[in-house]
DRENPA-3360 file (N, C-alpha, C; in nm, 2 decimals, always signed):
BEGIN
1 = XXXXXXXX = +0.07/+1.03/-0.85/-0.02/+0.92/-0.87/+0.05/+0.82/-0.95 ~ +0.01/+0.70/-0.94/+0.08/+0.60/-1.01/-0.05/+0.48/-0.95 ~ -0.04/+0.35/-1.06/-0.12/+0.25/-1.06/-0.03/+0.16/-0.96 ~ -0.12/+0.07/-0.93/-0.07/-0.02/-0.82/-0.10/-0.15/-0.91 ~ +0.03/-0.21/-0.95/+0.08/-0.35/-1.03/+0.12/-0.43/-0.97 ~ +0.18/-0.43/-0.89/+0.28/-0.51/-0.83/+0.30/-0.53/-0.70 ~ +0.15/-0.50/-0.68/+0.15/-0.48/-0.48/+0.10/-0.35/-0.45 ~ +0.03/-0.33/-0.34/-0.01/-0.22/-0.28/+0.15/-0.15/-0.17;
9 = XXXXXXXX = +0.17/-0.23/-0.12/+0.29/-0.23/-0.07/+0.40/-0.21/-0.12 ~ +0.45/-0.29/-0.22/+0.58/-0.26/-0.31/+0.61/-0.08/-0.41 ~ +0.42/-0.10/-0.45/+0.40/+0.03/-0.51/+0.37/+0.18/-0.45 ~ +0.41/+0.19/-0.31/+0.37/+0.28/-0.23/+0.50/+0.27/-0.15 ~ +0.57/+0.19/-0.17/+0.68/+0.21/-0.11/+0.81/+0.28/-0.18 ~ +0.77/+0.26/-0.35/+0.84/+0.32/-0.45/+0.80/+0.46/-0.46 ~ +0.66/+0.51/-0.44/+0.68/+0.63/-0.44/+0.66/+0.72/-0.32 ~ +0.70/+0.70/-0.24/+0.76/+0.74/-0.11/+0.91/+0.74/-0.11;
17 = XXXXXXXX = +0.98/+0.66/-0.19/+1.12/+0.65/-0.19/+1.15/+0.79/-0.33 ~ +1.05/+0.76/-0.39/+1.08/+0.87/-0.50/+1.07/+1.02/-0.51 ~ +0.95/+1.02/-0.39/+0.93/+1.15/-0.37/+1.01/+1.18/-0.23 ~ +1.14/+1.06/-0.19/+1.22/+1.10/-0.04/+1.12/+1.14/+0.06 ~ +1.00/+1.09/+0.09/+0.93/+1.10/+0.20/+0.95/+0.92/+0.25 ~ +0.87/+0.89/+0.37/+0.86/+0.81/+0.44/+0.71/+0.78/+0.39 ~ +0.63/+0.62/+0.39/+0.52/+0.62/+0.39/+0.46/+0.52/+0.47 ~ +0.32/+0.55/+0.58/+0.26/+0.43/+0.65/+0.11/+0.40/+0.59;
25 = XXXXXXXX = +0.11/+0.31/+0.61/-0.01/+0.19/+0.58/-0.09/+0.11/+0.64 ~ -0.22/+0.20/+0.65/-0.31/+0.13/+0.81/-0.39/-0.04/+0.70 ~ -0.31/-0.10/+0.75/-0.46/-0.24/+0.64/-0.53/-0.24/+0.69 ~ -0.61/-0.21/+0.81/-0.78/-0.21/+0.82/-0.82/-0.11/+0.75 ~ -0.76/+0.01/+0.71/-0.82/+0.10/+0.59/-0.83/+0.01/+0.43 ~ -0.73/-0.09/+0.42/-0.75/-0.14/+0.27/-0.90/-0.21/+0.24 ~ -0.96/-0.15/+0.14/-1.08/-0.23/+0.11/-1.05/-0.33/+0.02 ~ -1.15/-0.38/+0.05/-1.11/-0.58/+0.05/-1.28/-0.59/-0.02;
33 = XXXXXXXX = -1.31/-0.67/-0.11/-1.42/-0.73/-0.20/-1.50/-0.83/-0.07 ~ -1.63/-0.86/-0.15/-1.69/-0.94/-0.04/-1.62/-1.05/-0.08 ~ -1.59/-1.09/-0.18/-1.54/-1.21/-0.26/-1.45/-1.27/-0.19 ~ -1.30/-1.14/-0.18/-1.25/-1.14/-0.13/-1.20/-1.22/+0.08 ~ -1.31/-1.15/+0.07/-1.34/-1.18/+0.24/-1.37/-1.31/+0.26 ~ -1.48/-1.39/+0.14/-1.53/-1.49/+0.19/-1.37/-1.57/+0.12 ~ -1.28/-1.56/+0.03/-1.21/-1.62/+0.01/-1.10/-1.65/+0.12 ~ -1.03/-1.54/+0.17/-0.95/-1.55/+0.28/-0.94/-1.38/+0.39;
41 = XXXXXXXX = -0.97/-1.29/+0.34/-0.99/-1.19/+0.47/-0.85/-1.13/+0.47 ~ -0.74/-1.20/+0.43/-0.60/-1.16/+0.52/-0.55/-1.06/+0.38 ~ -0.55/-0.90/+0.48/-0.54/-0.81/+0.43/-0.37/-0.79/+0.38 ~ -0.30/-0.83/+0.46/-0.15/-0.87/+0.45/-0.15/-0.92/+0.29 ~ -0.22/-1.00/+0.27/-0.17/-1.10/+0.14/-0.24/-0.97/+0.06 ~ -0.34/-0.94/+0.08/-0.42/-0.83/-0.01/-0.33/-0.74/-0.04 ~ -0.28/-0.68/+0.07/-0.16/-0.57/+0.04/-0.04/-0.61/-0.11 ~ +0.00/-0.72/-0.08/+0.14/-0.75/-0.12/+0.11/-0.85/-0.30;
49 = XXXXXXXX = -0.01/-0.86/-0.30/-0.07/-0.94/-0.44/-0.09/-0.76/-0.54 ~ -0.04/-0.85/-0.64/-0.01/-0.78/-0.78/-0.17/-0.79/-0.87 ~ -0.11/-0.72/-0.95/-0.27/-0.74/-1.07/-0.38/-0.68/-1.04 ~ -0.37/-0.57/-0.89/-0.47/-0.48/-0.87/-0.52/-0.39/-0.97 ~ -0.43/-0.30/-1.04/-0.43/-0.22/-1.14/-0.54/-0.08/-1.04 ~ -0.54/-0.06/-0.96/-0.66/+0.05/-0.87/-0.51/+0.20/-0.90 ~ -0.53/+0.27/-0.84/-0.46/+0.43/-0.85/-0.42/+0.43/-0.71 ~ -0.30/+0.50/-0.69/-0.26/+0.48/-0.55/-0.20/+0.66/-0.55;
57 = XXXXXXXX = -0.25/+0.74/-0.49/-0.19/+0.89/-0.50/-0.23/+0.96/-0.36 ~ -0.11/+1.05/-0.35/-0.09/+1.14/-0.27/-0.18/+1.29/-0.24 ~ -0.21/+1.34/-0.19/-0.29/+1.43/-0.18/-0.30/+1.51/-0.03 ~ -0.30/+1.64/-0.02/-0.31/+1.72/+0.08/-0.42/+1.69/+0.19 ~ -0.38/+1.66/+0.31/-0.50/+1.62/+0.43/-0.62/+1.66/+0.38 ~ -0.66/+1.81/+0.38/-0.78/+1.82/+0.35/-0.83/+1.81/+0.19 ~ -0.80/+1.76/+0.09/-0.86/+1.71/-0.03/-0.95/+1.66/-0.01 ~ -1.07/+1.72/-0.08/-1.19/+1.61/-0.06/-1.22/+1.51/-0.19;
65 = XXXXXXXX = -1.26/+1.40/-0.16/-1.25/+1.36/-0.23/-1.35/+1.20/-0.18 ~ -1.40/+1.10/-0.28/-1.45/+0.99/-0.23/-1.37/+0.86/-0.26 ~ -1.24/+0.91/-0.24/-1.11/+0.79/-0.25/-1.13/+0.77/-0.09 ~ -1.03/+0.66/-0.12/-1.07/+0.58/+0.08/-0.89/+0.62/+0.10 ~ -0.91/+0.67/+0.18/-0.74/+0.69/+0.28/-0.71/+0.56/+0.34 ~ -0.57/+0.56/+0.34/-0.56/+0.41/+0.36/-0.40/+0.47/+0.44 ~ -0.35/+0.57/+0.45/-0.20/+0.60/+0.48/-0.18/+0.70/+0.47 ~ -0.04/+0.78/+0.50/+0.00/+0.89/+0.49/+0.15/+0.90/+0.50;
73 = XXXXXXXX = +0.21/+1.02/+0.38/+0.34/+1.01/+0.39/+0.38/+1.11/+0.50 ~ +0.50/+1.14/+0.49/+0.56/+1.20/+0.59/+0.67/+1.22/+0.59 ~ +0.80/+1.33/+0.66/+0.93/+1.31/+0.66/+0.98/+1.23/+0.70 ~ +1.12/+1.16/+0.62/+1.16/+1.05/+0.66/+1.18/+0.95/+0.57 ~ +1.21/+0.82/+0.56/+1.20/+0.69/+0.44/+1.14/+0.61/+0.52 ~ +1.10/+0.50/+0.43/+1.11/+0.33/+0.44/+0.93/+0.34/+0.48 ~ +0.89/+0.25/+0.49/+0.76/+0.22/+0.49/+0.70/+0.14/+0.65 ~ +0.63/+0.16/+0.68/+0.58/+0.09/+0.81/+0.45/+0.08/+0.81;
81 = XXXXXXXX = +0.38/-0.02/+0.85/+0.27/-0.08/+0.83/+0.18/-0.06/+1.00 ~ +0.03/-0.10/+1.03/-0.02/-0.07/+1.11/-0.13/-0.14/+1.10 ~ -0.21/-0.15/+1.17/-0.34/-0.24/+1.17/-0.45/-0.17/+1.32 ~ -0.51/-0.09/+1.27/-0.61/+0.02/+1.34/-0.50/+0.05/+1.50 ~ -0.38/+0.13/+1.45/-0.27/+0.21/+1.52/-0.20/+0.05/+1.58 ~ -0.21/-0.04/+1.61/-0.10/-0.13/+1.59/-0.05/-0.18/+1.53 ~ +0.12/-0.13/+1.55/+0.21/-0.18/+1.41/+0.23/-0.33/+1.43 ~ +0.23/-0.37/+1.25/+0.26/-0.43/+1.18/+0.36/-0.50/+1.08;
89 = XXXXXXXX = +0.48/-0.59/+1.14/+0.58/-0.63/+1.12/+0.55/-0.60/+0.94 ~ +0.71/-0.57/+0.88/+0.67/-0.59/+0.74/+0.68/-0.71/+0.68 ~ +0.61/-0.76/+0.60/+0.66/-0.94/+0.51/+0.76/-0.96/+0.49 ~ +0.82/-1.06/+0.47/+0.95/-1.04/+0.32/+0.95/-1.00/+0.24 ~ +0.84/-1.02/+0.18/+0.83/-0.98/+0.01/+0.68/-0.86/+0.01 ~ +0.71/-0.74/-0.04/+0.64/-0.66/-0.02/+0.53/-0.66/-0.15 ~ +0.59/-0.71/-0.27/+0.50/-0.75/-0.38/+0.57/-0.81/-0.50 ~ +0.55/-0.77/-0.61/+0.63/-0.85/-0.71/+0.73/-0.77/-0.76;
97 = XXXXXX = +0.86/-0.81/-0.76/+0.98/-0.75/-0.81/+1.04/-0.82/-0.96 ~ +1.02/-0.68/-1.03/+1.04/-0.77/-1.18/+1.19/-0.79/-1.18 ~ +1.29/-0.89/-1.24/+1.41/-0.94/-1.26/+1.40/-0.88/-1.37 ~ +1.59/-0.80/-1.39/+1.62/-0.77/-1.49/+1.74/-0.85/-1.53 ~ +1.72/-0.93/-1.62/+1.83/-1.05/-1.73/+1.90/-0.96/-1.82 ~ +1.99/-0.90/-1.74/+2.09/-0.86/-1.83/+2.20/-0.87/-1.96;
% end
């Protein structure tokens, strides 16, 4: 489990890389605010915007639970995106990458 800061994407792609699985990401599963919707809809940008601060965790298929599925890891790396089973090129920038000034 870990918080999502810095992107839904950037932050789900870190812990797929950490736990050496692969992870996919359906965005018609991401829930989106009405606010949201009436502001712009585009789940893509929703994905990849920081400052969510929501919980983003892993869990066995059958867990029950009233969290929304949105993905699933898998054997394998790197991340792949989807939009109700049509894939989904990935952005450039998957979220915010903090610079370290050495």
């Amino acid at each position: 489990m870990m918080d999502v800061s810095d992107g839904l994407l950037i932050d789900a792609s870190r812990m797929a890389s950490a736990s050496n699985l692969a992870v996919s990401i359906d965005l018609a599963r991401i829930p989106l605010s009405n606010a949201y919707h009436a502001f712009s809809g585009d789940r893509l940008a929703a994905a990849t915007a920081g400052d969510d601060y929501q919980l983003l965790f892993a869990a066995p298929q059958d867990f029950v639970t009233d969290a929304m599925r949105i993905g699933a890891f898998s054997a394998g790396s790197g991340l792949t995106l989807h939009d109700c089973g049509k894939p989904v090129p990935l952005p450039p920038s998957l979220g915010y990458e903090h610079i370290s000034r050495g």
